[in-house]
N, CA, C and O atoms as a Tinker XYZ file with bonds, in Angstrom:
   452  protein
     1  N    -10.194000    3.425000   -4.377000    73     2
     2  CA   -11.315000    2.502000   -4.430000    64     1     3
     3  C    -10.776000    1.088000   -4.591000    63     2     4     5
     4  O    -10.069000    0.841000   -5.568000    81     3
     5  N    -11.049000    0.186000   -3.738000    73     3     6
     6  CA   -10.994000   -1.235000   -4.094000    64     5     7
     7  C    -11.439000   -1.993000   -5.269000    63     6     8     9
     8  O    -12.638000   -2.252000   -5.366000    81     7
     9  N    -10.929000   -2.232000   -5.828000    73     7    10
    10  CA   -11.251000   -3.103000   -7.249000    64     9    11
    11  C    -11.744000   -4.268000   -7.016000    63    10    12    13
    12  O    -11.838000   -4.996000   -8.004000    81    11
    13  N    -12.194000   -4.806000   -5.727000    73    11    14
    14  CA   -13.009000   -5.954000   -5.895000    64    13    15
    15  C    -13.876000   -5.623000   -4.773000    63    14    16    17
    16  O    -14.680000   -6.484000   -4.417000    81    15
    17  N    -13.840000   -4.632000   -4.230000    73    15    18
    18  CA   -14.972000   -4.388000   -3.118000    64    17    19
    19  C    -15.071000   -3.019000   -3.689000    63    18    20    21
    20  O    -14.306000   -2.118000   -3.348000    81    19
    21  N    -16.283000   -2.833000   -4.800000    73    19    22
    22  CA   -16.710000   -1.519000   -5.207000    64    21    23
    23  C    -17.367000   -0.367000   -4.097000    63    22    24    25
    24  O    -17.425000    0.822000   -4.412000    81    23
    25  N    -17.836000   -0.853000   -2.807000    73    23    26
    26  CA   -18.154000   -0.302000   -1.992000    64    25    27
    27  C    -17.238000    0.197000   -0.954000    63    26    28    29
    28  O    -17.647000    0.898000   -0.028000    81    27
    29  N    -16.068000   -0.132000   -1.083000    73    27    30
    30  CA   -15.044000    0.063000    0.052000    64    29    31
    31  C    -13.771000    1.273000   -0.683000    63    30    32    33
    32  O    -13.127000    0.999000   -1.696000    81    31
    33  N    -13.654000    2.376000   -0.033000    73    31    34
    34  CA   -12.064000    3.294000   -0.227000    64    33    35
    35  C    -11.391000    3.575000    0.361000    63    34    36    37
    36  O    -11.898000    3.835000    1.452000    81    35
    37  N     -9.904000    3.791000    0.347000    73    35    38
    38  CA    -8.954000    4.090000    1.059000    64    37    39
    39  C     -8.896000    5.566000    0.647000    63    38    40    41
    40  O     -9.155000    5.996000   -0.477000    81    39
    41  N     -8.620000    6.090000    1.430000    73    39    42
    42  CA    -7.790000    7.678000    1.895000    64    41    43
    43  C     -6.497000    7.494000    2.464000    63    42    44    45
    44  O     -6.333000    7.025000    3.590000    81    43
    45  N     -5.418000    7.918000    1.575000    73    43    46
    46  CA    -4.270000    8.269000    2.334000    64    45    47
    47  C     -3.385000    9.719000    2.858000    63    46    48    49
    48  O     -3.219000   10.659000    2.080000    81    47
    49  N     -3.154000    9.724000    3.480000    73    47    50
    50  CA    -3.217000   11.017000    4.301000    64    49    51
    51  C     -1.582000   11.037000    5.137000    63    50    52    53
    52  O     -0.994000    9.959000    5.051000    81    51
    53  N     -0.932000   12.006000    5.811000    73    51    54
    54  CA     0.006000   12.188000    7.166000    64    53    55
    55  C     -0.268000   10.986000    8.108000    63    54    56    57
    56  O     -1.215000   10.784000    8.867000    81    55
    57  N      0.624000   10.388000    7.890000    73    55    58
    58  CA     1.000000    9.509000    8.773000    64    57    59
    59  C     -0.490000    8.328000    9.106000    63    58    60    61
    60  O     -0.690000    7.755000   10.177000    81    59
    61  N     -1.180000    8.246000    8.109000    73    59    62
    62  CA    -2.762000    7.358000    8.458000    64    61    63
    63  C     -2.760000    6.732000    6.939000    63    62    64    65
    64  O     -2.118000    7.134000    5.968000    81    63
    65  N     -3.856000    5.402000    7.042000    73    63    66
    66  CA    -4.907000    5.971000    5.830000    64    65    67
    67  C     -6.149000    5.067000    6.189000    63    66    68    69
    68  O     -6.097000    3.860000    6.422000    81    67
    69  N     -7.298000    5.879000    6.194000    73    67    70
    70  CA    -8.851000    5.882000    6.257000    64    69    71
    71  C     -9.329000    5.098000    5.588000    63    70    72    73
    72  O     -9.129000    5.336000    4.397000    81    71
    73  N    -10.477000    3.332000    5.977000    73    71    74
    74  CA   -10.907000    2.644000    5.033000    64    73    75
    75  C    -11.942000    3.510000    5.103000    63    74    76    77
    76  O    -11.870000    4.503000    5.827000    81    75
    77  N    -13.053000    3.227000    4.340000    73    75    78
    78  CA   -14.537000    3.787000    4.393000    64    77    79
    79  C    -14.988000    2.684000    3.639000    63    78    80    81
    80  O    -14.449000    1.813000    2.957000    81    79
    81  N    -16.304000    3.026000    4.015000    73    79    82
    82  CA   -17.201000    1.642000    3.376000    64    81    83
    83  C    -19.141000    2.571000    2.968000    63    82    84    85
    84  O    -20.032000    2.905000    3.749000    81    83
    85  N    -19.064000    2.650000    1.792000    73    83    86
    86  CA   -20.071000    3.511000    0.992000    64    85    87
    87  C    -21.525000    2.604000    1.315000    63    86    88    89
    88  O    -21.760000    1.700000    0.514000    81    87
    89  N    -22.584000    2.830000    2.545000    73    87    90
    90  CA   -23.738000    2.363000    2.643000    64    89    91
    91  C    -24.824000    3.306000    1.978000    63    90    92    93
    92  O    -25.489000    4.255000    2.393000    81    91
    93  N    -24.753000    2.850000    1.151000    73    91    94
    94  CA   -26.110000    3.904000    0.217000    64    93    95
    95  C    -25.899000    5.185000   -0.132000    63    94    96    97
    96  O    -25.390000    5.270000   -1.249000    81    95
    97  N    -26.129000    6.374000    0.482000    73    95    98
    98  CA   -25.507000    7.635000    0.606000    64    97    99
    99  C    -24.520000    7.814000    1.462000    63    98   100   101
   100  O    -23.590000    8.589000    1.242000    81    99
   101  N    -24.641000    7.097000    2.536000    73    99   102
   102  CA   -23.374000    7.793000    3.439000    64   101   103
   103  C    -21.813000    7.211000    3.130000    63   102   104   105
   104  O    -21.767000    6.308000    2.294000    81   103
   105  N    -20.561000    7.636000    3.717000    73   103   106
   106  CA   -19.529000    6.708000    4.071000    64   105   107
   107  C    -19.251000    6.246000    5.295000    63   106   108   109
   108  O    -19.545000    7.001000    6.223000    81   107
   109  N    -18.924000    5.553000    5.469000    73   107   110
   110  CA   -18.873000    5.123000    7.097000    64   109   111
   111  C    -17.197000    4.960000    6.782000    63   110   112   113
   112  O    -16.716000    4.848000    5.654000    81   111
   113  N    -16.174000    4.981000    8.507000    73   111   114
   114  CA   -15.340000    4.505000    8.358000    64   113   115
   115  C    -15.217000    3.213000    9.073000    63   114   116   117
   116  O    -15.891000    2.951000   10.069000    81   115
   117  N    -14.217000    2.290000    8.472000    73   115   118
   118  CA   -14.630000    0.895000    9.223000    64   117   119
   119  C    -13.027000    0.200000    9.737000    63   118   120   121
   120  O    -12.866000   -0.807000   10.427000    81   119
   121  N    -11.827000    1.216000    9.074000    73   119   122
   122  CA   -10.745000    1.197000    9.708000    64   121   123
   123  C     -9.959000    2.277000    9.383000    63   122   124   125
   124  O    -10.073000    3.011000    8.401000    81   123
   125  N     -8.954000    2.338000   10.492000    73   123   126
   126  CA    -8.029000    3.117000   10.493000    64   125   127
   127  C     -6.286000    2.698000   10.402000    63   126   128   129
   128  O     -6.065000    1.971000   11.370000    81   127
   129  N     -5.419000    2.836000    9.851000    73   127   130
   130  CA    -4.382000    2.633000    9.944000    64   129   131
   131  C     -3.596000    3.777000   10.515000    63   130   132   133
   132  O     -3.338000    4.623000    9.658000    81   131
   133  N     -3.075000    4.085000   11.886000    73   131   134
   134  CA    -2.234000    4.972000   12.145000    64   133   135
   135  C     -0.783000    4.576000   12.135000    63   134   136   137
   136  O     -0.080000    5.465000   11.655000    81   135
   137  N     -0.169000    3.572000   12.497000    73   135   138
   138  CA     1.261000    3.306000   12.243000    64   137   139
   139  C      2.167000    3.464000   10.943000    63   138   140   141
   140  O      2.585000    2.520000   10.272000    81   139
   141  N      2.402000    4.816000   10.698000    73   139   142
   142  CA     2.859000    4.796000    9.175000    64   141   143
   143  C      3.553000    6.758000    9.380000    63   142   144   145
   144  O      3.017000    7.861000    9.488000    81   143
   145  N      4.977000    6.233000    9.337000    73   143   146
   146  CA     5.652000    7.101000    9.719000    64   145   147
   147  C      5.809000    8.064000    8.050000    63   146   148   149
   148  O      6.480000    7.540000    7.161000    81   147
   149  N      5.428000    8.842000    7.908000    73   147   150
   150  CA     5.134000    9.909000    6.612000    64   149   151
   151  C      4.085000    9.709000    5.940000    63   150   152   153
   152  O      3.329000    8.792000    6.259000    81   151
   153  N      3.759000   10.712000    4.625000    73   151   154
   154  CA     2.813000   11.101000    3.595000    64   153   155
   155  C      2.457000    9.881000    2.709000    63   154   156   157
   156  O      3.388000    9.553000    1.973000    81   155
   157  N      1.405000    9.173000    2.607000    73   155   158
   158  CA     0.767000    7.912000    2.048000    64   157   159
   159  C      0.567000    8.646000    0.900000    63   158   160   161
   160  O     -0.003000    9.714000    1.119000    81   159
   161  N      0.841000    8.433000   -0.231000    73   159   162
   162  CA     1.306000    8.937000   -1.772000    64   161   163
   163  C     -0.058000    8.081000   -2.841000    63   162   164   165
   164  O     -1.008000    8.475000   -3.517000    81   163
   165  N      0.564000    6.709000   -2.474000    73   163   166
   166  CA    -0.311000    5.785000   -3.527000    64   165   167
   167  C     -0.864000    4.781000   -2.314000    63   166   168   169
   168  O     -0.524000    5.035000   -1.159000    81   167
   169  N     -1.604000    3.795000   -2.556000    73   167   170
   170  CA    -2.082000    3.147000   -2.294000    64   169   171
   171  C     -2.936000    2.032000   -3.649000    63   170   172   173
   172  O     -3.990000    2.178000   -4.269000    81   171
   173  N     -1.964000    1.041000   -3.668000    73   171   174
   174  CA    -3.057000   -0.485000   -4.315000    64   173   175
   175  C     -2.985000   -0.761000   -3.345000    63   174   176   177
   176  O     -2.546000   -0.424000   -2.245000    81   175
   177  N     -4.004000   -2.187000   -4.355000    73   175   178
   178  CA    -4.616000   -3.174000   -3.913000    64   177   179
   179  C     -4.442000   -4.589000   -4.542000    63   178   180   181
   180  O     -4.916000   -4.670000   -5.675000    81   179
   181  N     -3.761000   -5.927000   -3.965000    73   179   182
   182  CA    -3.079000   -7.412000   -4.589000    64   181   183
   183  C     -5.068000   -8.021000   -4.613000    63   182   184   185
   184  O     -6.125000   -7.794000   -4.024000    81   183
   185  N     -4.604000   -8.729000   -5.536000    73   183   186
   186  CA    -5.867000  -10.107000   -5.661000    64   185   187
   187  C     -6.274000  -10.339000   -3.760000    63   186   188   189
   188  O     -7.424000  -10.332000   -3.322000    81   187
   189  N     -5.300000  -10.484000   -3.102000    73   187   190
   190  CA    -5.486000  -11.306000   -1.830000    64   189   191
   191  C     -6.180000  -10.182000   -0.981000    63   190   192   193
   192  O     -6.644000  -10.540000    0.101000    81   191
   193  N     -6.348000   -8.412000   -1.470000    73   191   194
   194  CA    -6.860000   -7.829000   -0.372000    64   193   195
   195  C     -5.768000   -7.231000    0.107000    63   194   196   197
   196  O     -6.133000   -6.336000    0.870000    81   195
   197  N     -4.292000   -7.304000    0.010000    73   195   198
   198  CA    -3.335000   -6.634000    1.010000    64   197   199
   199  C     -3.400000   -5.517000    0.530000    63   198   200   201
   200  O     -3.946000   -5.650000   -0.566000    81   199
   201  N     -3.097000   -4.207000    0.754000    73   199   202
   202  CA    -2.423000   -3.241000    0.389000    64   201   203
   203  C     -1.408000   -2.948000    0.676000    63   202   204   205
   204  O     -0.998000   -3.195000    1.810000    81   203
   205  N     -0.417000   -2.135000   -0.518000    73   203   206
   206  CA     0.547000   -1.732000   -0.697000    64   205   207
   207  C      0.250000   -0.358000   -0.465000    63   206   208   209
   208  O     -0.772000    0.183000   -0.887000    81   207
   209  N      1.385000    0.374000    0.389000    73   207   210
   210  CA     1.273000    1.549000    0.852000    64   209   211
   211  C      2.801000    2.254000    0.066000    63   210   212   213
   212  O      3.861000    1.630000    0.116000    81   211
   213  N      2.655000    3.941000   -0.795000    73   211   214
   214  CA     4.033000    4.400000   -1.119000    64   213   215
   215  C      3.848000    5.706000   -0.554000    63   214   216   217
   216  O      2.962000    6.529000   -0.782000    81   215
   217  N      5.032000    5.769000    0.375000    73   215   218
   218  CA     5.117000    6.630000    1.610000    64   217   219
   219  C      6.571000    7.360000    1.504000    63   218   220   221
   220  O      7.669000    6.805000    1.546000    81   219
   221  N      6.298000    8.730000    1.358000    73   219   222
   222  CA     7.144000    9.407000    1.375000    64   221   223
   223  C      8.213000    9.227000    2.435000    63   222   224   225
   224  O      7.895000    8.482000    3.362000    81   223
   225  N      9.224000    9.681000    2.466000    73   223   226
   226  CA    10.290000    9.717000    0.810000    64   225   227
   227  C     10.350000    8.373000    0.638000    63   226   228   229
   228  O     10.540000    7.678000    1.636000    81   227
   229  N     10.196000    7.739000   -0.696000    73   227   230
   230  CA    10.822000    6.419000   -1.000000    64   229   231
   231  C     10.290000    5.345000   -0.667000    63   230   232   233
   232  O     10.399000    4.412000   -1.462000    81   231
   233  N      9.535000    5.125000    0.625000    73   231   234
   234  CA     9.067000    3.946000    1.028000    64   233   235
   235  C      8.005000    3.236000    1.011000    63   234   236   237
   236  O      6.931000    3.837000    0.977000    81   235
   237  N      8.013000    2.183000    1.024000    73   235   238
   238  CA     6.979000    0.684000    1.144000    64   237   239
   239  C      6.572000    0.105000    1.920000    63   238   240   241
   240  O      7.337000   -0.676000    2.485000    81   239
   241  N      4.674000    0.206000    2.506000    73   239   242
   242  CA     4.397000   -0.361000    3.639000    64   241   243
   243  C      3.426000   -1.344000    2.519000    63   242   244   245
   244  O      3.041000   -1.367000    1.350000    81   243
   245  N      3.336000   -2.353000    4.218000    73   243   246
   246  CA     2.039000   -3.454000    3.422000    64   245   247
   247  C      1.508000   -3.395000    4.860000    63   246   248   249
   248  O      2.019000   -2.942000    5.884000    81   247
   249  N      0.164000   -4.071000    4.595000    73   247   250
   250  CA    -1.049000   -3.860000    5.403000    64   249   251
   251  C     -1.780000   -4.985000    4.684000    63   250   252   253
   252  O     -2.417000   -4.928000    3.632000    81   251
   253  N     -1.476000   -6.336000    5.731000    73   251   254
   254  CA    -2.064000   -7.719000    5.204000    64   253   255
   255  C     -3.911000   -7.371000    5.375000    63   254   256   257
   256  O     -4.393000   -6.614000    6.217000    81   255
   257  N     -4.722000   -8.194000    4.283000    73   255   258
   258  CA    -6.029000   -8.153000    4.262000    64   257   259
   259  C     -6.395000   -8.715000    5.612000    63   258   260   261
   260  O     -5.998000   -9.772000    6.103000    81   259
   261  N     -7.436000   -7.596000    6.262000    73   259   262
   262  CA    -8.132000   -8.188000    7.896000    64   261   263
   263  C     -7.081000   -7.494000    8.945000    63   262   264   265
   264  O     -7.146000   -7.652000   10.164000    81   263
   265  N     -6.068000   -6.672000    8.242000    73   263   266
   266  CA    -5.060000   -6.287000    9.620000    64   265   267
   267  C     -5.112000   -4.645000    9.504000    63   266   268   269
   268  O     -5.373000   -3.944000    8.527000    81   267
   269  N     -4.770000   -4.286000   10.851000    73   267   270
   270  CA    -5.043000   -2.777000   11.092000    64   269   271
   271  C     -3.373000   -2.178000   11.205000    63   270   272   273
   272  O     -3.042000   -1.146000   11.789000    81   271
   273  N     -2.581000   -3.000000   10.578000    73   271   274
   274  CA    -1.311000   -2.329000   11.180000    64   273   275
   275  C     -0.073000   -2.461000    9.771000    63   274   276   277
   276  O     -0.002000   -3.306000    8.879000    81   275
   277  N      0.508000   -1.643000    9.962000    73   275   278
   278  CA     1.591000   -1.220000    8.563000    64   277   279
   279  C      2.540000   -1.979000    8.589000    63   278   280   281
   280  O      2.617000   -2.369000    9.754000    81   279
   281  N      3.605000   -2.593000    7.780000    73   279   282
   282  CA     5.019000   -3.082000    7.982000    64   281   283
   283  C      5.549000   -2.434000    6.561000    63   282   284   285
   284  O      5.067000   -2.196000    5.454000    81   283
   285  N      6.839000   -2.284000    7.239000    73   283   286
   286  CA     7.576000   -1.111000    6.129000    64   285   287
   287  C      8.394000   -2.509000    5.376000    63   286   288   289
   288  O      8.854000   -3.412000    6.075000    81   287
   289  N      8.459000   -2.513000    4.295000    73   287   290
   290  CA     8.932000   -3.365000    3.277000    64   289   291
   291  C     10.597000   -3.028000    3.661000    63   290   292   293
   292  O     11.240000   -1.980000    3.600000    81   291
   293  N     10.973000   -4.428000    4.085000    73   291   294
   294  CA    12.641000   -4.263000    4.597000    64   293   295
   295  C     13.579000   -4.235000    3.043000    63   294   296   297
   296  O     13.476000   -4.928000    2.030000    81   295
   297  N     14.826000   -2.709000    3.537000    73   295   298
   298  CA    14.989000   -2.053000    2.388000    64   297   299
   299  C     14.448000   -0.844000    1.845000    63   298   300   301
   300  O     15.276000   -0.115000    1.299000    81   299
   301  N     13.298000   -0.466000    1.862000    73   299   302
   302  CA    12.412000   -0.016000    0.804000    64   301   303
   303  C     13.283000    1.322000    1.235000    63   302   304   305
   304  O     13.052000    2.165000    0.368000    81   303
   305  N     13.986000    1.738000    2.000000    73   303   306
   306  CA    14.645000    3.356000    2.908000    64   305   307
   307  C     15.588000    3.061000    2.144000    63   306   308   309
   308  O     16.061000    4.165000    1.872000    81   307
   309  N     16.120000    2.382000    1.669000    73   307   310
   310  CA    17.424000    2.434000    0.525000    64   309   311
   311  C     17.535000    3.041000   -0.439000    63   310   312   313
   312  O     18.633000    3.251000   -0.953000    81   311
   313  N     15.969000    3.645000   -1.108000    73   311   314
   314  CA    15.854000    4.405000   -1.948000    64   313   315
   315  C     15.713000    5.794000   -2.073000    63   314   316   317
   316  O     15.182000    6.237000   -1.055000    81   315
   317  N     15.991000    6.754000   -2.980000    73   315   318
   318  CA    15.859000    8.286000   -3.139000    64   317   319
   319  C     14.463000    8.190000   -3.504000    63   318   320   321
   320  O     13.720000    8.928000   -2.857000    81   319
   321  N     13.724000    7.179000   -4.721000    73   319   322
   322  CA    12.864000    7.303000   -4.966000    64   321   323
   323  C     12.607000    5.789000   -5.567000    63   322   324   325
   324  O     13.231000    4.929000   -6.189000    81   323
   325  N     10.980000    6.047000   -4.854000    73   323   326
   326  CA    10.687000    4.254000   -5.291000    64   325   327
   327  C      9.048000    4.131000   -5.488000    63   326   328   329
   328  O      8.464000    4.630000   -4.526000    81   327
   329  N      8.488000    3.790000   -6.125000    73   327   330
   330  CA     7.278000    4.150000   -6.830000    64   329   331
   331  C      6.605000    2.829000   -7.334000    63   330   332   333
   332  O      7.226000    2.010000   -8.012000    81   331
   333  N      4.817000    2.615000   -6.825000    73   331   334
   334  CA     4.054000    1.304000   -6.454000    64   333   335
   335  C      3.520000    1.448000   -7.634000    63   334   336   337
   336  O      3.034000    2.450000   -8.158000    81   335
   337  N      3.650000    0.286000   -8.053000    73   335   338
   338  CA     2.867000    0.054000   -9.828000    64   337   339
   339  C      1.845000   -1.588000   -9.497000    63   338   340   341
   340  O      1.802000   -2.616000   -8.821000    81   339
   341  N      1.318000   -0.971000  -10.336000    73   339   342
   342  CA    -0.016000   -2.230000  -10.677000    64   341   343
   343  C     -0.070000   -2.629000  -12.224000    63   342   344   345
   344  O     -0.322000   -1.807000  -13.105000    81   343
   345  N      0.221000   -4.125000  -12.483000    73   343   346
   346  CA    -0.138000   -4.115000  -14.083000    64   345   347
   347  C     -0.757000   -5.555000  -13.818000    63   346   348   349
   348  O     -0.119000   -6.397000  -13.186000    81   347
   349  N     -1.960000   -5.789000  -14.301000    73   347   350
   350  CA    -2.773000   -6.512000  -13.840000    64   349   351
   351  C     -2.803000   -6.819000  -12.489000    63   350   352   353
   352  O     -2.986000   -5.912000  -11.677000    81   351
   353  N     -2.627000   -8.126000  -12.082000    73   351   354
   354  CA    -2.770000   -8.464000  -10.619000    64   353   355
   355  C     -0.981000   -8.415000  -10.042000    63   354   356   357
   356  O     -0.566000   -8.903000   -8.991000    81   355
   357  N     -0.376000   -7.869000  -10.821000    73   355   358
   358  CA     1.225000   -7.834000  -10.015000    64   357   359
   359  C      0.917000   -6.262000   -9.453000    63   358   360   361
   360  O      0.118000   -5.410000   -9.843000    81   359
   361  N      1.892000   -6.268000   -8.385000    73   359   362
   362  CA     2.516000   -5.483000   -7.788000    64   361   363
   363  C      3.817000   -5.748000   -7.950000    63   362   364   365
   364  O      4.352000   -6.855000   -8.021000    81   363
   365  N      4.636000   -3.966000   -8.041000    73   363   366
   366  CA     5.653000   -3.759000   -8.275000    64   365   367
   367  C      6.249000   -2.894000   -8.068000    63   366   368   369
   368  O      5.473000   -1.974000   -7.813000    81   367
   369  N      7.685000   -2.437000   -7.986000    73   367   370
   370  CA     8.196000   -1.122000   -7.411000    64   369   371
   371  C      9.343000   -0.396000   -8.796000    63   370   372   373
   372  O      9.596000   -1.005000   -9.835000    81   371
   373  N      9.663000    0.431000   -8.588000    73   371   374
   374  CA    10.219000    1.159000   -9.835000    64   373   375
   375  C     10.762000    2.215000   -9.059000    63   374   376   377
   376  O     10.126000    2.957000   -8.310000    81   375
   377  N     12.367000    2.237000   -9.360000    73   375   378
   378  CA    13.170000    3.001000   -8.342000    64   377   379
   379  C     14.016000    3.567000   -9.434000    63   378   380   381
   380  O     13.912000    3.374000  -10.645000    81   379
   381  N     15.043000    4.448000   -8.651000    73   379   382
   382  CA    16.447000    5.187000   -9.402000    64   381   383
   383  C     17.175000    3.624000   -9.671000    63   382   384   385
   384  O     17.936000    3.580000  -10.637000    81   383
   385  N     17.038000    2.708000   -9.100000    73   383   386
   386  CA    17.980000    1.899000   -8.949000    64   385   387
   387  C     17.496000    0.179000   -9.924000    63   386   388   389
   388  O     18.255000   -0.763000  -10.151000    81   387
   389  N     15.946000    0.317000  -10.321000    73   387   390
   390  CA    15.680000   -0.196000  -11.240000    64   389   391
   391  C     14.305000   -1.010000  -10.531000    63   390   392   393
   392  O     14.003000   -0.806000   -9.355000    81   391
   393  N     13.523000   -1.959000  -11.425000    73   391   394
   394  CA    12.469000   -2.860000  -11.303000    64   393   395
   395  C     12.510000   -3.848000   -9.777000    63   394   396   397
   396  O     13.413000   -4.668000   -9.615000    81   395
   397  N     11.821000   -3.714000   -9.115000    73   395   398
   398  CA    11.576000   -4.501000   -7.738000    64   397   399
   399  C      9.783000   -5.350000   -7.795000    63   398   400   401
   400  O      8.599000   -5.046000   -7.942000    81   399
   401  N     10.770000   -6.685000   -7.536000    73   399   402
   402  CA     8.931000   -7.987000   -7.264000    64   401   403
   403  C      9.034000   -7.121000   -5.430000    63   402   404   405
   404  O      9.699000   -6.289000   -4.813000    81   403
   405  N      7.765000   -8.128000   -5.246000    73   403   406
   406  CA     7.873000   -8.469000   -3.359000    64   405   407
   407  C      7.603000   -9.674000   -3.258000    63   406   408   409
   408  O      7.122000  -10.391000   -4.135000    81   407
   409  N      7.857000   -9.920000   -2.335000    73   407   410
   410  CA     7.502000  -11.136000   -1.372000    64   409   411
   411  C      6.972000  -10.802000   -0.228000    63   410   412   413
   412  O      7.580000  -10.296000    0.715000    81   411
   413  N      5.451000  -11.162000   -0.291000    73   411   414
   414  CA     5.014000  -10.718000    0.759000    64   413   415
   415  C      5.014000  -11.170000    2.271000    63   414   416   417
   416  O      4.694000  -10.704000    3.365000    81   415
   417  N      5.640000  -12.542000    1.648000    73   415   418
   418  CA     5.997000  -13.546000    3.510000    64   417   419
   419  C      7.074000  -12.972000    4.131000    63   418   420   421
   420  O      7.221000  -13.033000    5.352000    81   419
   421  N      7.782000  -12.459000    3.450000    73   419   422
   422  CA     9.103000  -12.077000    3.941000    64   421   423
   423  C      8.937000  -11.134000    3.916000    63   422   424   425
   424  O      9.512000  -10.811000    4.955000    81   423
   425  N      8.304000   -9.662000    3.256000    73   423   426
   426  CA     7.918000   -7.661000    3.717000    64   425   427
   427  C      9.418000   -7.572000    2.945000    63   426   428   429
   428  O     10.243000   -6.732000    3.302000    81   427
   429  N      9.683000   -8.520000    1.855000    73   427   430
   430  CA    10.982000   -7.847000    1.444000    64   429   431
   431  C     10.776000   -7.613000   -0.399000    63   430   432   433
   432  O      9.954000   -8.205000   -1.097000    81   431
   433  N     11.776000   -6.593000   -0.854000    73   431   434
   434  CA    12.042000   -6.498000   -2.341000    64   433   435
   435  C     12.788000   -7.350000   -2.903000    63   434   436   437
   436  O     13.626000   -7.976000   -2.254000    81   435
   437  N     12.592000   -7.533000   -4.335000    73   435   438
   438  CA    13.621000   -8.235000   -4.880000    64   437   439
   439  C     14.068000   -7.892000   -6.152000    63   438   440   441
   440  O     13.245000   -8.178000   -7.021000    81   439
   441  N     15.393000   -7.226000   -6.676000    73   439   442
   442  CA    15.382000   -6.998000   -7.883000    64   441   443
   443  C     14.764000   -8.131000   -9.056000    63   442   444   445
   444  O     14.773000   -9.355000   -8.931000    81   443
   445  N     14.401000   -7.594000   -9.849000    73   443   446
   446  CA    13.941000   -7.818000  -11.280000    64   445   447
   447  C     12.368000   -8.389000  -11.159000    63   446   448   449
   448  O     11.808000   -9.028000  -10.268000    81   447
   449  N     11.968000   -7.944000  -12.275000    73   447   450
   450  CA    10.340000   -9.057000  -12.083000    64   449   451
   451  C      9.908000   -9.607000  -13.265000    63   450   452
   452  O      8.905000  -10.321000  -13.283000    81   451
């Protein structure tokens, strides 16, 4: 569920993940993300609307707010295991290998935060 659009959820799924958008009783879907090579695990959500995608084994997609398409966080395959955290409005990653910020202009990690 989106934390600032109470009406809007993600589904993550094999290689997808499903927006929906809750009109009264029904769900409607209103996008699709198919470019996303493995199992969508977690899914947040930044202040700005992007989502962060954690995709088996190990990896990190983002999916800028208004866009239908994935980019794998350069690096993020470096890991055995790497895991999407939310503590307030940060996003963050947590690996075998220790604490990761992002930068989202650049789709890259950065140790420490």
């Amino acid at each position: 569920k989106s934390p600032d659009k109470s009406n809007v959820f993600y589904a993550g799924q094999a290689s997808e993940v499903s927006v929906y958008q809750r009109n009264n009783s029904k769900l409607d879907l209103i996008k699709s993300i198919k470019n996303i090579s493995g199992d969508v695990l977690e899914i947040k959500e930044n202040s700005n609307g992007d989502l962060f995608l954690e995709v088996s084994p190990g990896r990190i997609f983002l999916v800028k707010d208004g866009s239908d398409r994935a980019v794998e966080f350069d690096g993020s395959g470096d890991f055995l295991s790497l895991h999407l955290n939310k503590l307030g409005e940060d996003i963050f990653f947590s690996s075998e290998k220790g604490l990761y910020s992002v930068n989202n202009e650049k789709v890259r990690l950065f140790p420490g935060t």
